[in-house]
Backbone as CSV, one residue per row, in Angstrom:
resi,resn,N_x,N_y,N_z,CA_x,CA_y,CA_z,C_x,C_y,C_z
1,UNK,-16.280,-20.194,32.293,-16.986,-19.292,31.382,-16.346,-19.378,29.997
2,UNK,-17.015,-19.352,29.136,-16.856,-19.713,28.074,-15.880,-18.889,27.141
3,UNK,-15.125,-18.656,26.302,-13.861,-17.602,25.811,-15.053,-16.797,24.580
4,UNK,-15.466,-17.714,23.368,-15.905,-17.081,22.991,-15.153,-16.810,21.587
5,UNK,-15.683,-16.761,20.629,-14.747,-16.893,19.222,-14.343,-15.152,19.280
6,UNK,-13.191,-15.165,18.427,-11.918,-14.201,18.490,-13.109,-12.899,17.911
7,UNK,-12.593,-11.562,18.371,-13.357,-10.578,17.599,-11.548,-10.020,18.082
8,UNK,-12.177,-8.892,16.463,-11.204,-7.813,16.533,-11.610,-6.219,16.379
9,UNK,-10.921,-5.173,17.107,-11.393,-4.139,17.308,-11.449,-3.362,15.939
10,UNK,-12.201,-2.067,15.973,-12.454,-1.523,14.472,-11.061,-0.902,14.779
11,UNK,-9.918,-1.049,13.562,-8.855,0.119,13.321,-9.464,1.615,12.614
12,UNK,-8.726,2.445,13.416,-8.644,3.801,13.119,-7.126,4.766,12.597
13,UNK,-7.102,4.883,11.124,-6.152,4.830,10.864,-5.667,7.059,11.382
14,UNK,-4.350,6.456,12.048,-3.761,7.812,12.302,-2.780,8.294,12.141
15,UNK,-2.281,9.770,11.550,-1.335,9.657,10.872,-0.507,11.182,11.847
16,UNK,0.440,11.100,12.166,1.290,12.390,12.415,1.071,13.596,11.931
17,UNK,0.488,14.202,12.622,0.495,16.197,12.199,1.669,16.051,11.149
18,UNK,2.640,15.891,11.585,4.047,16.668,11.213,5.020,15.301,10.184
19,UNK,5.229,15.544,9.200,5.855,14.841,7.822,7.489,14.355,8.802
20,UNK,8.173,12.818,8.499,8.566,12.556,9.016,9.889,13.663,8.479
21,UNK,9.976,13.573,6.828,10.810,14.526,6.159,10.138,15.466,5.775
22,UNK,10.270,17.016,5.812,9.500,17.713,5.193,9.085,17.809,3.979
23,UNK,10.397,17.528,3.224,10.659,17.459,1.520,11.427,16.608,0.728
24,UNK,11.060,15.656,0.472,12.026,14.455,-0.381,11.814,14.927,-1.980
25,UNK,13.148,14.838,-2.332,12.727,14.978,-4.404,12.439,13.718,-4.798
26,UNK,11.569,13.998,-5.955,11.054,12.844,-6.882,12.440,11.877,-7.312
27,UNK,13.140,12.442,-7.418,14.972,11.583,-7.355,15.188,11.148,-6.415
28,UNK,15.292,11.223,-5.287,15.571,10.791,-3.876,14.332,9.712,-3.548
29,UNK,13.628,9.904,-3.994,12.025,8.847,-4.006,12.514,7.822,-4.634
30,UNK,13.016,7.834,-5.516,13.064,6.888,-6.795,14.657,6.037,-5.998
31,UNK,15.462,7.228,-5.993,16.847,6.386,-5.313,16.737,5.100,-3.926
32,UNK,15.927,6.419,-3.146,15.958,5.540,-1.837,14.914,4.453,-0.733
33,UNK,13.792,5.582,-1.808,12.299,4.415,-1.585,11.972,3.401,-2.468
34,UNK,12.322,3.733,-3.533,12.589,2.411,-4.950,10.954,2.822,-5.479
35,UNK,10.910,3.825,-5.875,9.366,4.647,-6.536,9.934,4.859,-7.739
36,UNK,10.511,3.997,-8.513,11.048,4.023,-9.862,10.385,4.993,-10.781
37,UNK,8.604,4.646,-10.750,7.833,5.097,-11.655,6.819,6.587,-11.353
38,UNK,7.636,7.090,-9.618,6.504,8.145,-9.367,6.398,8.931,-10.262
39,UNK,6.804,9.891,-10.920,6.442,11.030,-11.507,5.047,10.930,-12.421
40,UNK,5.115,9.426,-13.739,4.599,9.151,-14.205,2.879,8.464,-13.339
41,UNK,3.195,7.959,-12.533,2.187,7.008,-11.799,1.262,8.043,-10.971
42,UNK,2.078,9.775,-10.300,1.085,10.330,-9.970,0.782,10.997,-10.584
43,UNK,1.149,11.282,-12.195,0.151,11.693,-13.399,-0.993,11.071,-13.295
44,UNK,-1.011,9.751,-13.703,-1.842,8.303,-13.526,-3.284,9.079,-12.711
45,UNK,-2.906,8.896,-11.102,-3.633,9.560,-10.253,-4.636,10.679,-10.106
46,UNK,-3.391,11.447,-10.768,-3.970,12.798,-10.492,-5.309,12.954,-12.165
47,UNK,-4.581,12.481,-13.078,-5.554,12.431,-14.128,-6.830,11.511,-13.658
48,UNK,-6.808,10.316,-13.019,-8.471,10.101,-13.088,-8.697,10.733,-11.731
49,UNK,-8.273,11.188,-10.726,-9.120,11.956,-9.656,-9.836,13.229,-10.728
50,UNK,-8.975,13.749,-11.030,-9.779,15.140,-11.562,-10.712,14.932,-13.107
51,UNK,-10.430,13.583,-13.364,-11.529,13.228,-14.316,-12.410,12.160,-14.225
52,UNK,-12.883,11.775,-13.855,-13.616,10.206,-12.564,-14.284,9.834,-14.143
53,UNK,-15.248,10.668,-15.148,-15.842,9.688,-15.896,-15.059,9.409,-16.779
54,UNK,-14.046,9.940,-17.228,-13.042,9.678,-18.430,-12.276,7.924,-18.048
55,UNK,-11.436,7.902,-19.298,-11.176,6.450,-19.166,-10.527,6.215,-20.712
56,UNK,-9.803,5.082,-21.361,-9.065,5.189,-21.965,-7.966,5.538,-22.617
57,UNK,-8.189,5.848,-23.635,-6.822,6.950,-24.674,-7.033,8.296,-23.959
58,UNK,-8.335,8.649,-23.900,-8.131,10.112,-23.198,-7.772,10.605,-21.931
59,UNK,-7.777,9.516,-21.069,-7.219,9.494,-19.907,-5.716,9.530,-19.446
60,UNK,-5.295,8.450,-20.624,-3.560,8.568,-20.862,-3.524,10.059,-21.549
61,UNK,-4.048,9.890,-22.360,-3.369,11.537,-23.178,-3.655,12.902,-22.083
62,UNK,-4.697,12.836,-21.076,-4.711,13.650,-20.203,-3.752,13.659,-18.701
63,UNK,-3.363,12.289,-18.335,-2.394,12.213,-17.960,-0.968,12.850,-18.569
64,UNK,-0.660,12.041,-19.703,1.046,12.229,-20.544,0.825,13.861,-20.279
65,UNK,-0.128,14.682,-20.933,-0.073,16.623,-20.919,-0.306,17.038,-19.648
66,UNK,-0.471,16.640,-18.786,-0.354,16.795,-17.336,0.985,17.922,-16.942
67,UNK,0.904,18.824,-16.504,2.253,19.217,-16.215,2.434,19.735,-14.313
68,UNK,2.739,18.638,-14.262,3.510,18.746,-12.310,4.316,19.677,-12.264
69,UNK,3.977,20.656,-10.969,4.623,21.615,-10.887,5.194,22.229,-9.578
70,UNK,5.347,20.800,-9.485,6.343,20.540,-7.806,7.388,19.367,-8.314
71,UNK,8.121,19.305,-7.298,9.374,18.420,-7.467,9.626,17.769,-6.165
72,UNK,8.751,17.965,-5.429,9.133,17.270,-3.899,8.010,17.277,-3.037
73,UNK,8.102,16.260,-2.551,6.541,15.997,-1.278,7.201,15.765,0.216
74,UNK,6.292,16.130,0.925,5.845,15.613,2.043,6.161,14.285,2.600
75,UNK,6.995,13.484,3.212,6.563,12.029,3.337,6.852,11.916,4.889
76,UNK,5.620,10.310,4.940,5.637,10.108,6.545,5.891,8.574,6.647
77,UNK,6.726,8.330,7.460,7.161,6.909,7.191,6.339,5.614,8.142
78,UNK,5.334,6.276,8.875,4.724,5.313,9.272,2.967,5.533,9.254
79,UNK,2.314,4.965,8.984,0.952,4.831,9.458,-0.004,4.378,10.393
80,UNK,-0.389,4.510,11.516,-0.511,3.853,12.652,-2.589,3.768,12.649
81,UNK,-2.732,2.653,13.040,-3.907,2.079,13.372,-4.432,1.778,14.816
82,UNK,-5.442,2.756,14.976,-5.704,2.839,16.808,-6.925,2.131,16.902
83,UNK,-7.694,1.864,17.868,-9.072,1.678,18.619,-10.046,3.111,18.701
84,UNK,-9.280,4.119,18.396,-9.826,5.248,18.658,-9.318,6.214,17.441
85,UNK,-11.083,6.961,16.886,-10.640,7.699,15.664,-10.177,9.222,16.211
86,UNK,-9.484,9.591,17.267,-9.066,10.605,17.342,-7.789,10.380,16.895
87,UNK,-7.065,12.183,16.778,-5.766,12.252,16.006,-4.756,12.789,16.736
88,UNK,-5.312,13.391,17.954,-4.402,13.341,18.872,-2.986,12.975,19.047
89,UNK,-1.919,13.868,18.807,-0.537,13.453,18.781,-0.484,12.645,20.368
90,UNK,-1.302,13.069,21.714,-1.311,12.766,22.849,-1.724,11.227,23.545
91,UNK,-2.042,10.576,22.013,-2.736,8.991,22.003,-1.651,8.395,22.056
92,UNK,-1.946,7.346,23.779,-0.497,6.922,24.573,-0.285,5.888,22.849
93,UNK,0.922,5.272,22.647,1.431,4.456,21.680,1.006,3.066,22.174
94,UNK,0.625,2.449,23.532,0.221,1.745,23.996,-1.532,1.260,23.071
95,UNK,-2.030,2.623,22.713,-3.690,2.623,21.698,-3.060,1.939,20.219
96,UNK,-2.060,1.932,19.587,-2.077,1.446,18.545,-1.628,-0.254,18.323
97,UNK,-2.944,-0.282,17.824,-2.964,-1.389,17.371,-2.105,-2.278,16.259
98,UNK,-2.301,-1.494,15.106,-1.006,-2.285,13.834,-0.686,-0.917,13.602
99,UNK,0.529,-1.031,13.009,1.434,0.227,12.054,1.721,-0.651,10.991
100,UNK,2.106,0.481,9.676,2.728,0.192,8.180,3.682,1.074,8.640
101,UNK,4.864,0.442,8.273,6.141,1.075,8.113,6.699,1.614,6.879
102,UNK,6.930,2.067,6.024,7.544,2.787,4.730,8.885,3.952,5.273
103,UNK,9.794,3.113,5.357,11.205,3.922,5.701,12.456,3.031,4.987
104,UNK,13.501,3.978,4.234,14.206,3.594,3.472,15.264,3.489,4.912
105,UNK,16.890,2.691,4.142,17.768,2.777,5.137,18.176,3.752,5.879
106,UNK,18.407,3.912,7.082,19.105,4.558,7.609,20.366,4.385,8.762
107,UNK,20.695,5.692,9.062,22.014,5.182,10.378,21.226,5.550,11.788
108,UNK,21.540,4.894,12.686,21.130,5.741,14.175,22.996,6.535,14.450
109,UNK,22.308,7.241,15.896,23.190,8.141,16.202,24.900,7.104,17.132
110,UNK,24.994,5.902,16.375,25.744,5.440,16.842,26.205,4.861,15.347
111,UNK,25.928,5.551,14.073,26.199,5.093,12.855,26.197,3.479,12.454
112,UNK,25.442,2.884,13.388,24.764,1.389,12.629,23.774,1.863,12.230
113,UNK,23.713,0.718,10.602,22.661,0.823,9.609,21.575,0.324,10.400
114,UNK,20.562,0.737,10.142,19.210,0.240,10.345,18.529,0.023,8.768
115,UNK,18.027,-0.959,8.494,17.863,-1.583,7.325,16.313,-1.291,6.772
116,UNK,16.108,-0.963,6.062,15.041,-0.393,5.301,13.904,-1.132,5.625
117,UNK,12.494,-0.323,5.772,11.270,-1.458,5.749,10.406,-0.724,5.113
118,UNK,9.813,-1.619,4.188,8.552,-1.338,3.384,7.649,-2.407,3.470
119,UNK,6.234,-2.391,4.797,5.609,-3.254,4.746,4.615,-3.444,3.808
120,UNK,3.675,-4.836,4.058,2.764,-5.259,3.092,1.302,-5.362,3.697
121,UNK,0.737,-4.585,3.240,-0.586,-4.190,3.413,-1.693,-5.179,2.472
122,UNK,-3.122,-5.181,3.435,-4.325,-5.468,2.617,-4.779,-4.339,1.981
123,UNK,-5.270,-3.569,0.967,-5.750,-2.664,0.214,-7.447,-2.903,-0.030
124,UNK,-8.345,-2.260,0.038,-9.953,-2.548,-0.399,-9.853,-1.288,-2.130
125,UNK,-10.325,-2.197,-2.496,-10.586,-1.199,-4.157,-11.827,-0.852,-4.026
126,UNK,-11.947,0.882,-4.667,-12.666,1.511,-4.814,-13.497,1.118,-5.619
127,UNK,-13.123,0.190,-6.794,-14.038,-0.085,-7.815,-14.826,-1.806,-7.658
128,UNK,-15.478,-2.429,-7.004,-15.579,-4.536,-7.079,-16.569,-4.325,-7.814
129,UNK,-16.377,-5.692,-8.353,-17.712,-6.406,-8.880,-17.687,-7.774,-8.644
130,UNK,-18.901,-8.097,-8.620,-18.826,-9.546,-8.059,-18.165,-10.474,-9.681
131,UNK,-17.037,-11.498,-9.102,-16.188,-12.207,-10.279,-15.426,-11.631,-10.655
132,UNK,-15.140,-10.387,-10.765,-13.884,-9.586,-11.094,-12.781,-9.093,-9.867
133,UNK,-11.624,-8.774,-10.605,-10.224,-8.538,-9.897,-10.508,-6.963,-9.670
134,UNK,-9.763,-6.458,-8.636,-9.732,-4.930,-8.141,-9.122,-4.674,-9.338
135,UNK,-10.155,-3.356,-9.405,-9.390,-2.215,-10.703,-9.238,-0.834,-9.688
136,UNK,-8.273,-0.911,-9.674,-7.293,0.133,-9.513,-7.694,1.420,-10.315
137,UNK,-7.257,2.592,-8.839,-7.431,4.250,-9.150,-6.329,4.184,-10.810
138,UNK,-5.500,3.737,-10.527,-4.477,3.989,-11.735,-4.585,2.655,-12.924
139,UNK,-4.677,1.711,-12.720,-4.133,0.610,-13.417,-5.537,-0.442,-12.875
140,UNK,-6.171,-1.255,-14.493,-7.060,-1.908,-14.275,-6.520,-3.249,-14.384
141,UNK,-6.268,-4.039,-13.301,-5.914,-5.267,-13.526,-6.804,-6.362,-14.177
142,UNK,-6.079,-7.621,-14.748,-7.540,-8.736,-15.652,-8.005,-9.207,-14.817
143,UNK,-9.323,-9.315,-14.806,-10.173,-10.707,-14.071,-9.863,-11.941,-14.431
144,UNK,-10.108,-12.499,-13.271,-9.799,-13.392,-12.920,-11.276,-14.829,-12.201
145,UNK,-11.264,-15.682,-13.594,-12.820,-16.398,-13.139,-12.405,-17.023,-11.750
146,UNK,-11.781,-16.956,-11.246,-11.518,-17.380,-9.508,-12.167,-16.809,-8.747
147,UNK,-12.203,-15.495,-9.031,-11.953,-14.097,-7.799,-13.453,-14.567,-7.564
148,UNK,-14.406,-15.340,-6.673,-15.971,-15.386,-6.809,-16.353,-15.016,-5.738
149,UNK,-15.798,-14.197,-4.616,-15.674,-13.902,-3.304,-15.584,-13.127,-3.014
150,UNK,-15.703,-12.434,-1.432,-15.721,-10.534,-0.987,-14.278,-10.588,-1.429
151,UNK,-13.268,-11.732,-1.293,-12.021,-10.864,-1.536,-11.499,-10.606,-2.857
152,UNK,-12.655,-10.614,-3.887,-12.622,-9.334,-5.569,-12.381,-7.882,-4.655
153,UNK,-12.872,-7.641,-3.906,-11.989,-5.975,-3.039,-11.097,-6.413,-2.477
154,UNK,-10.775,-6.870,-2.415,-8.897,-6.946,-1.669,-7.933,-7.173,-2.346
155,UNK,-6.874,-6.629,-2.182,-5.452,-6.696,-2.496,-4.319,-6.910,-1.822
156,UNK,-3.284,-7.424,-2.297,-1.969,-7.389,-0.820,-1.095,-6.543,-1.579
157,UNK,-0.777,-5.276,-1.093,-0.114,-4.249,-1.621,1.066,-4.220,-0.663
158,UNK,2.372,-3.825,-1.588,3.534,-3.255,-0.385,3.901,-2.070,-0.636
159,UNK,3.723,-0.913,0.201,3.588,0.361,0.542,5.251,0.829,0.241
160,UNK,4.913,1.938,-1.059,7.014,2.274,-0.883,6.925,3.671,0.188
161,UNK,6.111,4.722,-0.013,6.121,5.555,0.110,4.885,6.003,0.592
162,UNK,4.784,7.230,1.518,3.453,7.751,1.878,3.694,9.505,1.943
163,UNK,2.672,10.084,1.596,3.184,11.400,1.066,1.771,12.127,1.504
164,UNK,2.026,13.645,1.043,0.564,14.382,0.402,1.388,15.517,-0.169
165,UNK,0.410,15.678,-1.382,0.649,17.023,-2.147,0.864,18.519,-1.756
166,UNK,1.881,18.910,-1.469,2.335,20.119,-0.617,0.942,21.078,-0.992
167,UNK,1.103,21.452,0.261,-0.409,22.872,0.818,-0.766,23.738,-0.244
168,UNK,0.862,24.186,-0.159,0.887,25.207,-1.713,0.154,24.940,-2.845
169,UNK,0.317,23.455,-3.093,-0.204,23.647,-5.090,-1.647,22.759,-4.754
170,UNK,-1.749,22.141,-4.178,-2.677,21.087,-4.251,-4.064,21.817,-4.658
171,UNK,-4.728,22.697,-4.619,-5.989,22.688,-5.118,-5.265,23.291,-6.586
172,UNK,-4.795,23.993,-6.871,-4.425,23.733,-8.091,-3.892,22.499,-9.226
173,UNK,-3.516,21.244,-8.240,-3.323,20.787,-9.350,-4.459,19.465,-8.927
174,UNK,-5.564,19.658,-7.623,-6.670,18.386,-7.488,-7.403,19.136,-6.522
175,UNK,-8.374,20.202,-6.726,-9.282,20.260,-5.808,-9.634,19.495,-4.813
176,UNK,-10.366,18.393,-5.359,-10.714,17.363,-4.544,-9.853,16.616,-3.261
177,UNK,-8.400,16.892,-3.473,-7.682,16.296,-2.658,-7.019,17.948,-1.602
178,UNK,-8.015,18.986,-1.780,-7.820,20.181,-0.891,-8.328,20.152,0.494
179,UNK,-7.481,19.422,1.252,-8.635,19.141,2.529,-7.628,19.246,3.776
180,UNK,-8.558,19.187,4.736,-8.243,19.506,6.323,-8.997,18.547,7.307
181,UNK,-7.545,17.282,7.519,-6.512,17.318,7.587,-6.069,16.831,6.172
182,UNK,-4.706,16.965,5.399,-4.197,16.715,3.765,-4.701,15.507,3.733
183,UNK,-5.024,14.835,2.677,-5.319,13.576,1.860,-3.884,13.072,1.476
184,UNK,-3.904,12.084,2.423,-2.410,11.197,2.786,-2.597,9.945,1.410
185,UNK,-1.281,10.057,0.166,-1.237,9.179,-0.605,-0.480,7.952,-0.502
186,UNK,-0.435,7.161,-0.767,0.406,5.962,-0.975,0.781,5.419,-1.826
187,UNK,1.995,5.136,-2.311,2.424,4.601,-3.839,2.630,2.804,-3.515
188,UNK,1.976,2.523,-3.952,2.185,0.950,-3.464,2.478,0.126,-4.875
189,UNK,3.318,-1.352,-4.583,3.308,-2.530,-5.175,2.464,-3.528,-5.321
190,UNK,2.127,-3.538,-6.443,0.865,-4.724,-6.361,1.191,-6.396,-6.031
191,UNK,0.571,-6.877,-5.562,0.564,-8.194,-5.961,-0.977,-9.092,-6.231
192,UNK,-0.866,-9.936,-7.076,-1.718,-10.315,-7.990,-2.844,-10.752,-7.188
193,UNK,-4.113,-10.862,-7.371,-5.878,-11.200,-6.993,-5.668,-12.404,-6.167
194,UNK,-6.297,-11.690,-4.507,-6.600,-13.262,-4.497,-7.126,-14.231,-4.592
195,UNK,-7.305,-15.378,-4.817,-8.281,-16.366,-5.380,-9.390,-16.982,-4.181
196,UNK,-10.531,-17.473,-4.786,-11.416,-18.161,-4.154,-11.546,-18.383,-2.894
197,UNK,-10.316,-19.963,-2.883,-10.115,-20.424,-2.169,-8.363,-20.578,-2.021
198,UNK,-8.050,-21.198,-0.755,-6.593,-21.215,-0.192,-6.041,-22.455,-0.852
199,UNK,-4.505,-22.274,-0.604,-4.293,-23.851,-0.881,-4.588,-24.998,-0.107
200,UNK,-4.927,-25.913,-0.869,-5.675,-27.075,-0.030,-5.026,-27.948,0.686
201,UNK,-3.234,-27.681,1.126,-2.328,-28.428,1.633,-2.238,-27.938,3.336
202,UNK,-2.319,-26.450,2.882,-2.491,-25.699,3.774,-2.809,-24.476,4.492
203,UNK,-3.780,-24.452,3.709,-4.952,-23.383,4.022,-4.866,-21.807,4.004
204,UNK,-3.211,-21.510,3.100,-2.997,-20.285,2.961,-2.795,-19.492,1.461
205,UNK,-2.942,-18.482,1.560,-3.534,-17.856,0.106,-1.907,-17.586,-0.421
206,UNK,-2.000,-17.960,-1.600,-0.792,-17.649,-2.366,-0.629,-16.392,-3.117
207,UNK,-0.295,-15.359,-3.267,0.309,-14.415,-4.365,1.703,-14.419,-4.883
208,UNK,1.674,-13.435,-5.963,2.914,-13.500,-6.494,3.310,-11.813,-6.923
209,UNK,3.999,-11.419,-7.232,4.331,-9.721,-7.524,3.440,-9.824,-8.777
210,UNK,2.262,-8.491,-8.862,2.005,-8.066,-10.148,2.403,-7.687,-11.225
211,UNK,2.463,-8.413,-12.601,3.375,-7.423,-13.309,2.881,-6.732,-14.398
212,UNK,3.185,-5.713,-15.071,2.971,-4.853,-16.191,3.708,-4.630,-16.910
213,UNK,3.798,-5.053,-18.333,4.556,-4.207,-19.465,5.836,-4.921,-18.572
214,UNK,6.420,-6.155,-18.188,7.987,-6.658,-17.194,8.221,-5.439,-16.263
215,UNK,7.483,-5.139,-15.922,7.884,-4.286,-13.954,6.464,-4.527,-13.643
216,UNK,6.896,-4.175,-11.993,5.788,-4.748,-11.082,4.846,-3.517,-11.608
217,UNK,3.595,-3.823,-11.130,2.393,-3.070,-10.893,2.334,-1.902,-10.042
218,UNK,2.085,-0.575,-10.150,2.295,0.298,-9.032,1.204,1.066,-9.189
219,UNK,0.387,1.768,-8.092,-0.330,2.842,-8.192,-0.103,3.489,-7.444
220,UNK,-0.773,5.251,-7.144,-0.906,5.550,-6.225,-2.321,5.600,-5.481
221,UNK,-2.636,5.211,-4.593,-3.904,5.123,-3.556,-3.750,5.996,-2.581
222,UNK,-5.473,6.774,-2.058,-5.353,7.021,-0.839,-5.206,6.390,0.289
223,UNK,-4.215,6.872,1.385,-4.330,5.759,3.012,-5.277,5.224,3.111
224,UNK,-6.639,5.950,3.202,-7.748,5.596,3.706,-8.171,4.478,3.254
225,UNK,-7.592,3.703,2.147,-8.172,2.034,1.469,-7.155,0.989,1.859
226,UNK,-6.192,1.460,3.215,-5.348,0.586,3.816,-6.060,-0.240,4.863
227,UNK,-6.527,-1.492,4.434,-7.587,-1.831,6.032,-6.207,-2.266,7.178
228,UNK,-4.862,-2.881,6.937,-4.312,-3.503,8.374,-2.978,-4.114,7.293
229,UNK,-2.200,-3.853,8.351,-1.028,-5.057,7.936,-1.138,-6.285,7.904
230,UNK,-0.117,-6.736,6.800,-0.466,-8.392,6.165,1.106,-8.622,6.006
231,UNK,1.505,-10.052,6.748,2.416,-10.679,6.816,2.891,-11.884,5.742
232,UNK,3.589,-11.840,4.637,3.702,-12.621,3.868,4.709,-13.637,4.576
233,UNK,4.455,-14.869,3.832,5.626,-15.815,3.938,6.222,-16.404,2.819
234,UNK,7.481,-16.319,2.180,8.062,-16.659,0.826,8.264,-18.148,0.637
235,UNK,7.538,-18.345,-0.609,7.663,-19.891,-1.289,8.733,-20.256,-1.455
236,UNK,9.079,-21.026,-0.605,10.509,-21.523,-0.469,10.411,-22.576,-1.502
237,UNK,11.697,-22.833,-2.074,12.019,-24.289,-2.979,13.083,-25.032,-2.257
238,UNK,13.739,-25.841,-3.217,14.313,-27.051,-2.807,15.253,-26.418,-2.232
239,UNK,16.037,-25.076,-2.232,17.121,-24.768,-1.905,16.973,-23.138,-1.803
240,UNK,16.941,-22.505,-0.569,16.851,-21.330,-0.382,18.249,-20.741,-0.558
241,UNK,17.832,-18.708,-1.736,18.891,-18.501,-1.695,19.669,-17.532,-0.789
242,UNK,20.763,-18.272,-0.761,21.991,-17.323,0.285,21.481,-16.012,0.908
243,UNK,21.274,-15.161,-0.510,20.768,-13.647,-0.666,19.795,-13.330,0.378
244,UNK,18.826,-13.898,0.417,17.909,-13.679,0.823,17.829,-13.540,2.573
245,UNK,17.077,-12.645,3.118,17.032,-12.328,4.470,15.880,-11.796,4.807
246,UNK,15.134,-11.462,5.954,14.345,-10.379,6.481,14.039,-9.110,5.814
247,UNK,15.423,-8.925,5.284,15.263,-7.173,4.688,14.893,-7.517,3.045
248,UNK,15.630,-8.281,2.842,15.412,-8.094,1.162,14.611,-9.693,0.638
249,UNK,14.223,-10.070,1.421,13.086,-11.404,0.289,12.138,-10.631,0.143
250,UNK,11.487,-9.951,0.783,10.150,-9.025,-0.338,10.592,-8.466,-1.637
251,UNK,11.916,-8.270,-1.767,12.106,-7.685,-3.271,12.828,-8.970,-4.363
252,UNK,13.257,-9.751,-3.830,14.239,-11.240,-4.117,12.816,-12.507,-4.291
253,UNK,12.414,-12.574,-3.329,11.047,-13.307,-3.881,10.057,-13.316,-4.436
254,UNK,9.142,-14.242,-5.245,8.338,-13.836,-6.360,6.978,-14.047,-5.582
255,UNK,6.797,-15.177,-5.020,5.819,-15.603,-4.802,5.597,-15.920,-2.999
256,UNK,4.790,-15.904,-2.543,4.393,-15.650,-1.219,3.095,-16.475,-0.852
257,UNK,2.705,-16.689,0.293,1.490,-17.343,1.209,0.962,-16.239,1.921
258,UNK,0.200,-15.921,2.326,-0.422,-14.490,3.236,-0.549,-15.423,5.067
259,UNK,0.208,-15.011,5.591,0.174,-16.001,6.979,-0.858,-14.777,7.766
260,UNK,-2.079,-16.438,8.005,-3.491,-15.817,8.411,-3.227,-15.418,10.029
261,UNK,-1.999,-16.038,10.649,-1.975,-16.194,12.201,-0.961,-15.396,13.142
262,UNK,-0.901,-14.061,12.180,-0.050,-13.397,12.834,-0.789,-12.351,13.567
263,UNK,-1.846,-12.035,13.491,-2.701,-11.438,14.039,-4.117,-11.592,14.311
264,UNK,-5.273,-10.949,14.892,-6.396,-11.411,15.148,-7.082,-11.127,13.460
265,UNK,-6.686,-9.927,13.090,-7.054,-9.314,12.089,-6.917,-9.879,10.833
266,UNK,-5.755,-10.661,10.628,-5.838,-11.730,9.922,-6.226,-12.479,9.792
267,UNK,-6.067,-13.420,10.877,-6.946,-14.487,11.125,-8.223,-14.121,10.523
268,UNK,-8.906,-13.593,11.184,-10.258,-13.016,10.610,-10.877,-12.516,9.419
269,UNK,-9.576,-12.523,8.697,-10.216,-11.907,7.200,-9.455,-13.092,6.209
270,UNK,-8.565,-13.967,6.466,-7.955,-15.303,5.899,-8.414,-16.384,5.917
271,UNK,-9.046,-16.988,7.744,-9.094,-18.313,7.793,-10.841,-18.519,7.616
C-alpha cells in the first residue's frame, strides 16, 4: 500500500495559565534575555496597535510621548504547539507537537548551568503584498524585487522573550489587547526576507541577521503570527571559530541556511 506524500498536522498554539516568572523588570529583560531595546520597541507596539491608521512622524512622535506605566511583565518561557486547540493544562505533553523555547541561563538544583535558549521561529506578517518584504507591526522593512512568492509573509524570527501586559494596566494602556485568555507578546529578532528561490547548490534558503540604524531588527509581535519552529544552520567558512557552539552561534553568526529536514513542517513549507 502505497505511503503517500508527507502531510502535516494543523498546530495549535498553547500557552500555560500560569507565567513561568511572575514579574521580570525591564532591566532584568535587557540583562538576561538580551531585549536591549524593550522599553522603546513596546512603545513602537503599543503606538500602532492603538493607532492602526496613523503612520510616520506621527506615529514616532506618538510613540516617543507614550508614557509606560509599569516596569515589569509577565514572562513565559516556552510556547507549545499541539494537534488540539484546547488549553487544557491536562493535555498529556505526549499532544505537543513543536515548542519555542525563550529561557535565559540558568542553574538546576544540583547548581550546573543550564545554558540559555532562544529559539528561531517562522513569523507570518500581518501586512503582504505580492513582491514586497513583511512590514512589520513595529518596523517596515525594504522590499526586496526577489520576494515574488507566498514567502513575502514569512519571516525567520528569533524569539528573546514572551510576555503579556499585566491585568492591572492593560486596558488602560491598549484596549484592544484586554482579553480573556491575555494577548501573549513576543519580542523577536529579525532576520532578513526570504528570497524567491533557494540556493541552487543546495536547495536551502539563506538569511542573515536584520539590521537597523547597526543593531539587529527587533519588534514586538503577537504569539499568534508564530506558525512553528525553524532550525537554522550557520554558514560556515574556511575556518570555523573556536567561540562558537550550540549555545552561542545564533548570536556569533551572521548568516544562516533554514534546514528544510528537520521536521515535517519544514519540509513542507521549504522544499
Amino acid at each position: 500500500m502505497p505511503i503517500g506524500p508527507p502531510c502535516a498536522q494543523t498546530l495549535h498554539i498553547r500557552m500555560a495559565q500560569n507565567p513561568s516568572i511572575k514579574n521580570v523588570a525591564f532591566d532584568i529583560l535587557a540583562q538576561r534575555y538580551g531585549t536591549v531595546s524593550f522599553l522603546d520597541t513596546l512603545a513602537d507596539f503599543l503606538a500602532q496597535v492603538n493607532n492602526p491608521g496613523m503612520s510616520g512622524n506621527a506615529l514616532c512622535s506618538w510613540a516617543s510621548n507614550l508614557l509606560i506605566t509599569f516596569s515589569s511583565v509577565p514572562v513565559f518561557h516556552k510556547i507549545k504547539f499541539t494537534a488540539s486547540p484546547s488549553t487544557s493544562d491536562l493535555l498529556e505533553e505526549s499532544g505537543v507537537l513543536d515548542s519555542i523555547q525563550a529561557q535565559p541561563e540558568q542553574r538546576d538544583v544540583h547548581e550546573q548551568i543550564i545554558p540559555a535558549c532562544f529559539d528561531t521561529t517562522l513569523v507570518q506578517s500581518q501586512h503582504t503584498t505580492q513582491g514586497e518584504g513583511i512590514k512589520c507591526k513595529s518596523y517596515c522593512f525594504t522590499s526586496s524585487p526577489d520576494l515574488t512568492n507566498w514567502y513575502t509573509g514569512h519571516w525567520i524570527a528569533q524569539v528573546r522573550v514572551v510576555f503579556h501586559i499585566p491585568s492591572s494596566i492593560v486596558h488602560d494602556m491598549s484596549p484592544t489587547l484586554d482579553t480573556l485568555p491575555p494577548t501573549h507578546l513576543a519580542y523577536v529578532e529579525w532576520f532578513s526576507p526570504l528570497t524567491a528561490a533557494p540556493d541552487p547548490k543546495h536547495q536551502m534558503y539563506r538569511v542573515s541577521r536584520q539590521m537597523r540604524n547597526g543593531c539587529w531588527s527587533v519588534s514586538i509581535i503577537p504569539v499568534d503570527r508564530i506558525l512553528h519552529s525553524v532550525h537554522l544552520i550557520p554558514r560556515f567558512g574556511p575556518v570555523t571559530p573556536q567561540e562558537w557552539n550550540s549555545f552561542t552561534v545564533l548570536d556569533q553568526c551572521h548568516t544562516f541556511y533554514v534546514n528544510p529536514f528537520c521536521d515535517v513542517h519544514s519540509y513542507l513549507t521549504f522544499v
